[in-house]
N, C-alpha and C positions, 0 to 999 in steps of 0.2 A: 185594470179593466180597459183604459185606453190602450194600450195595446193588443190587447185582443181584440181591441173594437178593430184596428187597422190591420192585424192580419187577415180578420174575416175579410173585410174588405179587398183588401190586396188580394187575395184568393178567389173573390165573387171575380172581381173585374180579370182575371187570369181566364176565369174559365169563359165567361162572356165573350172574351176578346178569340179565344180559342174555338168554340162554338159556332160564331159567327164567321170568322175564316175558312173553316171546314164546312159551312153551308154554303160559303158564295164560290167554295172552289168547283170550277168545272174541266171537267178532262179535256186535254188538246184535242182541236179537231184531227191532227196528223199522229195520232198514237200509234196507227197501222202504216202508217208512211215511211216510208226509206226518205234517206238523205243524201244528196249527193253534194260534194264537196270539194271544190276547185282549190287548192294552196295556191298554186301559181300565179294566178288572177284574183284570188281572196275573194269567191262570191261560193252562194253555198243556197240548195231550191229543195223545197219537198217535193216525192211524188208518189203518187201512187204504186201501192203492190201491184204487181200484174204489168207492171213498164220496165223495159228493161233498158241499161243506158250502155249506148254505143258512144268514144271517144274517139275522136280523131284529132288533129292540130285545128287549133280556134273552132272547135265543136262541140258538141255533145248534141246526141240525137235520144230522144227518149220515143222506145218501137212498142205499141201496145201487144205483148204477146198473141192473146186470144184474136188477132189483126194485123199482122205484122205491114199492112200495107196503111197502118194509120201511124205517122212519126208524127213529134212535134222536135223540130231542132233550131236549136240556141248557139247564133255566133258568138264571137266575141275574140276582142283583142285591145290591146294597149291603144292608147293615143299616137305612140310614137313608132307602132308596130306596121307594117308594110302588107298585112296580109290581106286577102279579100276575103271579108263573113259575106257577100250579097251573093243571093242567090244569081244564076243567070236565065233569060227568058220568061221572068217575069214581070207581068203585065204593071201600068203605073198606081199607083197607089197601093198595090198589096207591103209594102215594105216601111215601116215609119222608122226612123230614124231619134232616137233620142240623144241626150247631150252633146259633146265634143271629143 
């Protein structure tokens, strides 16, 4: 009988444990999102459907289709890389600058 006592058991708390995982799961907010994914620099951004991404050297421009005149674009380069990601003719403080 103690052993049935502990299978029931072991089975309550299985399904418990099961139940309540599957009530707290909620769906990614990016399940309709594309991924874009850099190797070469190792970073990787969701975005919207309906954005399309243009590559160039140290770029990526994301163009909203149905707008093709709204971009948002992303420099980037190494520490030890020589290129320029800064825009030019922009006014001061549009540009903040993070790490080294």
């Amino acid at each position: 009988m103690q052993v049935a006592y502990r299978v029931v058991s072991v089975v309550t708390l299985f399904t418990l444990l099961l139940s309540a995982c599957a009530s707290d799961a909620t769906p990614s907010p990016y399940q309709e999102w594309q991924t874009y994914v850099n190797t070469t620099y190792r970073f990787a951004f969701h975005y919207p459907r309906g954005w399309k991404v243009e590559e160039t050297p140290n770029f990526v421009r994301l163009r909203y289709a149905q707008r093709p005149t709204l971009v948002l674009t992303i420099g980037f380069r190494h520490a030890t890389e020589e290129a320029s990601i800064q825009r030019t003719g922009v006014g001061a403080g549009d540009i903040v600058t993070k790490g080294t």
